[in-house]
C-alpha positions as CSV (number, residue, x, y, z in Angstrom):
1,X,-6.9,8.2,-18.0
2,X,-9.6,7.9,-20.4
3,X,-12.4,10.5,-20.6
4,X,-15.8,10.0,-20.8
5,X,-18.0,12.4,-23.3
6,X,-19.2,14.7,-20.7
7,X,-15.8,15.8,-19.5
8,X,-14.5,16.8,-22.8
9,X,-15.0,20.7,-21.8
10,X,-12.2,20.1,-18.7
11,X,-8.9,21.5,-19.6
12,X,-5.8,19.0,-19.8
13,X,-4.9,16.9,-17.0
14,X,-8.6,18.0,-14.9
15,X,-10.6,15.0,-13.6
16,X,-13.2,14.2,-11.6
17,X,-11.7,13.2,-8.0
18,X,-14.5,11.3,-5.4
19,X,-15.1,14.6,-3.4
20,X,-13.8,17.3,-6.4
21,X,-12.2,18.2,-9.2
22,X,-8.6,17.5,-9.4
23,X,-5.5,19.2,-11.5
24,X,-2.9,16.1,-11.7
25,X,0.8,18.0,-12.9
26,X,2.8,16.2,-14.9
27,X,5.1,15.3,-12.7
28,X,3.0,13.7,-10.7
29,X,0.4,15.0,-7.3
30,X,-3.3,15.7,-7.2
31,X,-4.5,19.3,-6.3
32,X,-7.9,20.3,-5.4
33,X,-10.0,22.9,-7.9
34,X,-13.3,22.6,-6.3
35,X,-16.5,21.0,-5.7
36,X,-18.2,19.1,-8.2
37,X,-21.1,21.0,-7.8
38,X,-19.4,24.1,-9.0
39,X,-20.1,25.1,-12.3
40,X,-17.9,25.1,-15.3
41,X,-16.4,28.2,-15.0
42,X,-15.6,27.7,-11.6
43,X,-13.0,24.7,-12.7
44,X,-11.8,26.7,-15.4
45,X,-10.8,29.7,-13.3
46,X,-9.2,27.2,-10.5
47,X,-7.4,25.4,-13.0
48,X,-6.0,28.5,-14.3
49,X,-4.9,30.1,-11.1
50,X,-3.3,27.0,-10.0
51,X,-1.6,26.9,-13.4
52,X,-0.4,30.6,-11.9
53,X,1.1,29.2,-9.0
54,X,3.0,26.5,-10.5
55,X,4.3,28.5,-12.9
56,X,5.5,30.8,-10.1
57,X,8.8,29.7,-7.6
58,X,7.0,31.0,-4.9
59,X,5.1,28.4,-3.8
60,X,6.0,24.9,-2.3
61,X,3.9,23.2,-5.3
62,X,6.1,25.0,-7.5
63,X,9.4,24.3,-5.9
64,X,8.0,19.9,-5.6
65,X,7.3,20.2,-9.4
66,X,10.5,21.7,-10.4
67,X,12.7,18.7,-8.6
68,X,10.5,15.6,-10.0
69,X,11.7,17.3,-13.5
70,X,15.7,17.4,-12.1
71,X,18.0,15.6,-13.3
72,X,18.4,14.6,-9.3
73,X,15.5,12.7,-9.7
74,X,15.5,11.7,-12.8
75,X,18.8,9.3,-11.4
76,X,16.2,7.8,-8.6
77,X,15.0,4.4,-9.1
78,X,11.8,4.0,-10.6
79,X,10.1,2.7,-7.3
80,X,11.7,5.5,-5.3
81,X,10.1,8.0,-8.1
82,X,6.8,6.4,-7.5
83,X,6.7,7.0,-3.6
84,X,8.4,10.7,-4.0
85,X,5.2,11.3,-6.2
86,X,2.5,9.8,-3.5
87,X,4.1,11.5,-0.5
88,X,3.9,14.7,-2.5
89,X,0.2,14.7,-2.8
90,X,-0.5,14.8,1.1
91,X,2.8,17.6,1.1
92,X,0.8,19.8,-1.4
93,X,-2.6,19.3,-0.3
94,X,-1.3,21.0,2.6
95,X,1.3,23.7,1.9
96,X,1.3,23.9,-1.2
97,X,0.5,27.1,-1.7
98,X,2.8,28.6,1.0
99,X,6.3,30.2,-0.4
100,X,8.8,27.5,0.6
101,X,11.3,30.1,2.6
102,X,8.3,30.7,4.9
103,X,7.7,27.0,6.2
104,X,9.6,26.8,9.2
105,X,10.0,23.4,11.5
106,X,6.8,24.3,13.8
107,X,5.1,24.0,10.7
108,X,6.6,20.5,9.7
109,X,6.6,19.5,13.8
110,X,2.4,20.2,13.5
111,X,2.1,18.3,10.1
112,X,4.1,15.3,11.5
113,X,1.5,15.3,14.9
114,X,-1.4,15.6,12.4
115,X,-0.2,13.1,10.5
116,X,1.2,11.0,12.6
117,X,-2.9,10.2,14.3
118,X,-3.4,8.2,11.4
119,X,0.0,7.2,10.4
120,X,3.3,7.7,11.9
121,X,5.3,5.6,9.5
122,X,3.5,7.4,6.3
123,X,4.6,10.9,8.7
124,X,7.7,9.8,8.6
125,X,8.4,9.4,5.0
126,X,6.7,12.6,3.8
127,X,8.8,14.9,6.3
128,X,11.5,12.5,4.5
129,X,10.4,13.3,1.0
130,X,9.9,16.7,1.6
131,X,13.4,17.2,3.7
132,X,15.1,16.2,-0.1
133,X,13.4,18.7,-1.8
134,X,14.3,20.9,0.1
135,X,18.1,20.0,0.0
136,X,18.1,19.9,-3.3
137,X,16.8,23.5,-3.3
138,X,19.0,25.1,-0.9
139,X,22.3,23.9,-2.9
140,X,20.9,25.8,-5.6
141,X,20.2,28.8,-3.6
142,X,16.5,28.3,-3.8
143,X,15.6,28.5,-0.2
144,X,18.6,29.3,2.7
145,X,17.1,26.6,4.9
146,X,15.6,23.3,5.4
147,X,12.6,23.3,8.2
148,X,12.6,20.2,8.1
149,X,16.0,19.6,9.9
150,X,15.7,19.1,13.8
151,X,12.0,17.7,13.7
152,X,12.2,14.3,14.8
153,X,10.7,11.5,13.3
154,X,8.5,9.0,15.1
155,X,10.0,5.7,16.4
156,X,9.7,3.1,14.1
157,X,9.3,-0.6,15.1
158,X,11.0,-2.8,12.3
159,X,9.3,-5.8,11.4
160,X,10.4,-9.1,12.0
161,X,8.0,-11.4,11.1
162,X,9.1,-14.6,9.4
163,X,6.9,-16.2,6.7
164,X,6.8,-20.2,7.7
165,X,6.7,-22.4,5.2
166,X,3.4,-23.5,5.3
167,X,2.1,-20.1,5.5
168,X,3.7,-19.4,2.2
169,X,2.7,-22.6,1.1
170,X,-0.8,-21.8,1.7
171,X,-0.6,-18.5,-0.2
172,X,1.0,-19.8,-2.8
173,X,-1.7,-22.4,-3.4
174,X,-4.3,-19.6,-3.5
175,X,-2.5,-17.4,-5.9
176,X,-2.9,-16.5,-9.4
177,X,0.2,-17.8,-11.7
178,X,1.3,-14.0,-12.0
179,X,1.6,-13.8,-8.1
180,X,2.9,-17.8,-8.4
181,X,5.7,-16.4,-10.5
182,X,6.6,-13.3,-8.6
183,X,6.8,-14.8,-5.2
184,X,9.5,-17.9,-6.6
185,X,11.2,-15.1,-8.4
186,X,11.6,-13.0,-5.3
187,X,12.0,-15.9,-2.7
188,X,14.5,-17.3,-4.6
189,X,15.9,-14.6,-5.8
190,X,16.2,-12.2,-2.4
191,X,14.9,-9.8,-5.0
192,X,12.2,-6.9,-4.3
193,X,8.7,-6.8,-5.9
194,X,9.9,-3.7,-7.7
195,X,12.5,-5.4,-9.3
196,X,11.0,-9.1,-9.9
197,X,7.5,-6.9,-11.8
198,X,10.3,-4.6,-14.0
199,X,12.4,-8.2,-14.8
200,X,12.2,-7.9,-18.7
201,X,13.5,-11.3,-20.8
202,X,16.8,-9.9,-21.4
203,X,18.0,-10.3,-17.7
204,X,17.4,-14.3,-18.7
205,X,20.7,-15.6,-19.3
206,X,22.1,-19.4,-19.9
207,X,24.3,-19.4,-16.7
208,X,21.1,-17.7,-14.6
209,X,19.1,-14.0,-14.0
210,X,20.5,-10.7,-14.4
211,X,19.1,-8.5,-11.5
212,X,20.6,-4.5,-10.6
213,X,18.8,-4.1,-7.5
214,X,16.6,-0.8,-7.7
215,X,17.9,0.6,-4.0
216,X,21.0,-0.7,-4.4
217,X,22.5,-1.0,-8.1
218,X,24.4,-4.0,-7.1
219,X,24.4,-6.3,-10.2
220,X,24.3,-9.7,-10.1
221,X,23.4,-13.2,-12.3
222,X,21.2,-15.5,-9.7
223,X,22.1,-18.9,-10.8
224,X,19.9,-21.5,-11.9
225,X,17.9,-23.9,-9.8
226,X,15.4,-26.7,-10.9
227,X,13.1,-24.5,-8.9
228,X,14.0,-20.8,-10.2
229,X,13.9,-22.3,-13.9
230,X,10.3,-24.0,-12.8
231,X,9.3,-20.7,-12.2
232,X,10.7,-18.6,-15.3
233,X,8.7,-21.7,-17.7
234,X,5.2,-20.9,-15.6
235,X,6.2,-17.4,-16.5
236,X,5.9,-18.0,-20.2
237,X,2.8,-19.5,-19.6
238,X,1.2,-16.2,-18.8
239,X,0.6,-14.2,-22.0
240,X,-1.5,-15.4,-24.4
241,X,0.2,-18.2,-27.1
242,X,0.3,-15.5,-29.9
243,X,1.2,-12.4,-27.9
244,X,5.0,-11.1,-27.8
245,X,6.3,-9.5,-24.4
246,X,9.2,-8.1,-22.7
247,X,8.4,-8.7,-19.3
248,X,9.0,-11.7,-17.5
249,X,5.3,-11.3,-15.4
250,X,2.9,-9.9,-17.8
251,X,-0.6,-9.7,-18.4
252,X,-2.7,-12.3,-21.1
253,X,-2.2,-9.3,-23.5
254,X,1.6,-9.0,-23.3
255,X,1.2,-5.6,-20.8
256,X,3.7,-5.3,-17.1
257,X,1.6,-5.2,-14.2
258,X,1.4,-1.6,-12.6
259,X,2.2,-1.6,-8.7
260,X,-1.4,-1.5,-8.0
261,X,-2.6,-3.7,-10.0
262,X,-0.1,-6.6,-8.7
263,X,-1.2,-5.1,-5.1
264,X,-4.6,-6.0,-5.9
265,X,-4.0,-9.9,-6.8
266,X,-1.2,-10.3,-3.7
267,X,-4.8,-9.1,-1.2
268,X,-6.8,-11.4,-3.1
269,X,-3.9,-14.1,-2.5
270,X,-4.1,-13.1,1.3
271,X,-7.5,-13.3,1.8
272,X,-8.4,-16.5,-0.1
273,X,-5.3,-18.6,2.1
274,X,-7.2,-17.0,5.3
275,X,-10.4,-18.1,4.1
276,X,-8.9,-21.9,3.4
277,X,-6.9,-21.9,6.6
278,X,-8.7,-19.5,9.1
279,X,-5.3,-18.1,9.7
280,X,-4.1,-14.6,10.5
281,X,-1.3,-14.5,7.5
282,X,-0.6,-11.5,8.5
283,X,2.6,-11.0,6.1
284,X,3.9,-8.4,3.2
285,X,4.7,-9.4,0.1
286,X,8.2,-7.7,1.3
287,X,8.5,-10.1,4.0
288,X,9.3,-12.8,1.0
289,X,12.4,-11.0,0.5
290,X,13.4,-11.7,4.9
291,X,12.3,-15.0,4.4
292,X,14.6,-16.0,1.3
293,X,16.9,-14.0,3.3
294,X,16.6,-15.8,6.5
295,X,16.5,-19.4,4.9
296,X,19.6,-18.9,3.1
297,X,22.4,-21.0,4.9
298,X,25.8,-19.4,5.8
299,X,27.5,-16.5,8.0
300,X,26.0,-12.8,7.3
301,X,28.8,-12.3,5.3
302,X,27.5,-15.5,3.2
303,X,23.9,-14.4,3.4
304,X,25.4,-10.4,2.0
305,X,26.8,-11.4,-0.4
306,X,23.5,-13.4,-1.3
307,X,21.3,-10.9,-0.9
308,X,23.1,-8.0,-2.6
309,X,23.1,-5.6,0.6
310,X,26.2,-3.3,0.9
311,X,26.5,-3.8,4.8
312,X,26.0,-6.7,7.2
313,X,24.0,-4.2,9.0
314,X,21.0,-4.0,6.5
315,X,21.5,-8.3,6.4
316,X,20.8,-8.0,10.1
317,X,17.2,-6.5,9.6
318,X,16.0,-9.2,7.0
319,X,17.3,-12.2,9.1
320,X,14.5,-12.8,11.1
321,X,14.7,-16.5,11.3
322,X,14.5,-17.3,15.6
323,X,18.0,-19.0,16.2
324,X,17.9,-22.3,17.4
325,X,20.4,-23.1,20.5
326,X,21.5,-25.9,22.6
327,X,20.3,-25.4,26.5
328,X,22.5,-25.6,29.1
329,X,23.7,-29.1,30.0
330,X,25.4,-29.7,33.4
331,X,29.0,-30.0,32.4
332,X,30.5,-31.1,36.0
333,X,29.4,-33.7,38.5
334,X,27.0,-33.0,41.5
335,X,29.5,-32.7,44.2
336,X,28.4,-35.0,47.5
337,X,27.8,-33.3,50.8
């Protein structure tokens, strides 16, 4: 994050948040200094005492900090690393100051209600995030417990929308060639956004794509199709004619889209196909993925082995297709009174 000439005085890693001040660790988090009204030795003091506390083990900050530099979680995939670091922020704007044997599940039970008001799926996955810290911790003799165990989550309705094909049509004809590319890749493919934005050119082989799935680390080589090699030749269309890049979906200057910044032209993809149709669209970009799933022809073993999922169970979620079935047909003759 560039620096503008003003804020050369702040310390290392010290920005200027919307409300505050902020002190981003390396390893990822936001923590609050103090107003931006307050002067500078104000930020220099809070930026030194919370430098304090993360240097010490006894507080939750400390004890998030020391797993994102584990090698526990240095073995996560890249996309799991990247939610583990957003779910922390809400964690340690909250208790991140408190010793981590003190939290006990009342604690985690009143963060989850809080929380849950404006997001019970987003509760759900920080009590998550913060449940695996935590049990990395105590089989290192850290902490002796984990409050987070016997707090229960909030019910979760799965999706199961199905993308038609004219409602992916219709995004698809208001998309940029990036988000062109990455929605063939990953409809085609059953692949995930993570994995189709991290594809580099050396998964693209004569007999098809290379993809290790991110969640799973099943490996695989997707055949080619007319279509899937369509959409690989639209993908070297995207950087400019004299720029050299690794990745399959790149930027005019050669650079991989962050998740954000891909984010950004899938809304603007939405909202221009509900502009030209005056539809709801109301669909994920992960709901590509249960489509290509759900279109695929075959038993759910067929459709596992397609998709790369180690159980039929986890097929069952994306195949969200409605079944189509013969109606009763009367079978025996009206018997005469």
């Amino acid at each position: 994050m560039r620096r503008n000439k003003e804020d050369a005085w702040m310390p290392a890693r010290v920005y200027r948040g919307k409300s505050a001040y902020e002190f981003h660790p390396k390893n990822g988090g936001a923590i609050r200094l103090c107003s931006l009204n307050a002067a500078k030795w104000e930020v220099l003091k809070a930026h030194e005492d919370q430098l304090n506390k993360l240097d010490s083990k006894n507080s939750l900050a400390a004890l998030i900090n020391e797993f994102f530099e584990s090698a526990d979680f240095a073995d996560l995939a890249k996309t799991t690393q990247s939610d583990y670091q957003k779910y922390s922020r809400k964690i340690i704007a909250v208790f991140g100051k408190a010793n981590p044997s003190q939290l006990k599940p009342p604690h985690i039970r009143k963060y989850m209600d809080k929380r849950g008001v404006k997001s019970k799926v987003q509760a759900n996955r920080e009590k998550t995030f913060l449940s695996r810290v935590y049990r990395w911790a105590y089989e290192r003799g850290i902490v002796t417990s984990n409050p987070c165990q016997g707090v229960k989550q909030f019910k979760e309705v799965g999706r199961d929308k199905y993308i038609e094909d004219w409602e992916y049509e219709a995004v698809y004809k208001c998309a940029a060639k990036h988000i062109r590319v990455a929605m063939e890749i990953s409809y085609l493919c059953a692949a995930r956004k993570g994995d189709v934005l991290a594809m580099d050119w050396g998964q693209i082989g004569d007999e098809g794509i290379y993809i290790k799935q991110g969640k799973t680390n099943v490996k695989q080589i997707k055949l080619w199709t007319p279509r899937l090699r369509k959409a690989i030749a639209m993908a070297k269309e995207l950087r400019d004619s004299n720029i050299i890049s690794r990745w399959v979906i790149c930027q005019t200057n050669g650079k991989n889209y962050t998740d954000n910044g891909f984010n950004a032209g899938w809304r603007k993809a939405i909202l221009d196909a509900r502009k030209e149709t005056g539809m709801e669209l109301a669909f994920t970009f992960h709901d590509i993925k249960a489509k290509s799933i759900s279109d695929y022809e075959g038993s759910t073993k067929d459709k596992q082995n397609f998709s790369g999922h180690k159980t039929e169970r986890q097929v069952a979620t994306y195949d969200r297709k409605i079944k189509r079935v013969e109606t009763l047909g009367v079978r025996k003759s009206v018997r005469k009174c």
